[in-house]
N, C-alpha and C positions, 0 to 999 in steps of 0.2 A: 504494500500500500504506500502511496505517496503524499504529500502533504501541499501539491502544488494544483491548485484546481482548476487547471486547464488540462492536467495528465488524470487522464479515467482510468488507466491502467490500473491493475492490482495483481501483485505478485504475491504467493504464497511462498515460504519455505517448505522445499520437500519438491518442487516443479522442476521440471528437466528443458534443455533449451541446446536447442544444436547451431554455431554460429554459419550466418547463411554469405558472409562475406570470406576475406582472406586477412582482416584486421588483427583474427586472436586464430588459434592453434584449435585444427580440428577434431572434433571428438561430441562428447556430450557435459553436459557442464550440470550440477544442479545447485540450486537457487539454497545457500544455507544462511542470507541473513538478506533482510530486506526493509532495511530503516534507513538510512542519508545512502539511495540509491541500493543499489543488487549487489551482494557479493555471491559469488556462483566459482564453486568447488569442480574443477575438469576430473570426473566419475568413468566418462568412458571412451575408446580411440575414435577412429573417423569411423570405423565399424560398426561403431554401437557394441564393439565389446568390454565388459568392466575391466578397469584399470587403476591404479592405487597412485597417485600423482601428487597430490598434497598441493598441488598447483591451484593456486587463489587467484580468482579477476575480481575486480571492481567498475564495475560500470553503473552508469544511471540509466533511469528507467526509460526514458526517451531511447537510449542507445544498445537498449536488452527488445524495446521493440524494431527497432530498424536492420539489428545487426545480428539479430536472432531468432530460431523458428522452435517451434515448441519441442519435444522429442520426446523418444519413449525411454523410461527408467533402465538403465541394463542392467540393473537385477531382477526384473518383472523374467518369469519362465526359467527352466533350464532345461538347458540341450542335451542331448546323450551322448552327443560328440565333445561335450563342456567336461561331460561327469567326468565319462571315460578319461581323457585328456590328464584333469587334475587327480585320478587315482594313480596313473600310472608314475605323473609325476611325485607322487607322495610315496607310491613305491621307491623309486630311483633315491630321493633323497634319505629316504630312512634307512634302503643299504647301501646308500654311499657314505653315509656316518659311524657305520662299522668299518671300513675300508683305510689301510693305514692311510 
């Protein structure tokens, strides 16, 4: 929500937003604070697959409408090619910790 009454917009925390320009690093971004403009946490790659980034933007709300299109959560479902994937790598790493 904004505090400027010509901007209608309202942002929630917890809303996902994929950038539709070349300004900010693609991926998925979600909305984790939204008082003196948008801070938006990069959650997922240009894929839509989940990624651990700790990468923070800061934008205002004018420029989260212009420069940004809504997107879907990429933790929403999981793939069997996802599951698979992370078992096998949880195998690898658990006997590579035995390994001199």
């Amino acid at each position: 929500m904004t505090d400027d009454p010509d901007d209608n917009t309202e942002v929630d925390v917890g809303e996902h937003y994929r950038p539709t320009n070349g300004g900010h690093k693609p991926g998925v971004y979600r909305v984790v604070g939204a008082t003196d403009g948008v801070t938006l946490l990069r959650v997922g790659d240009a894929n839509g697959r989940r990624i651990y980034t700790g990468e923070v933007r800061y934008v205002d709300t004018a420029a989260l409408g212009s420069e940004f299109a809504t997107a879907t959560d990429p933790d929403t479902g999981l793939s069997l090619r996802g599951v698979f994937r992370d078992a096998i790598q949880g195998l690898y790493w658990s006997l590579r910790r035995l390994w001199p």
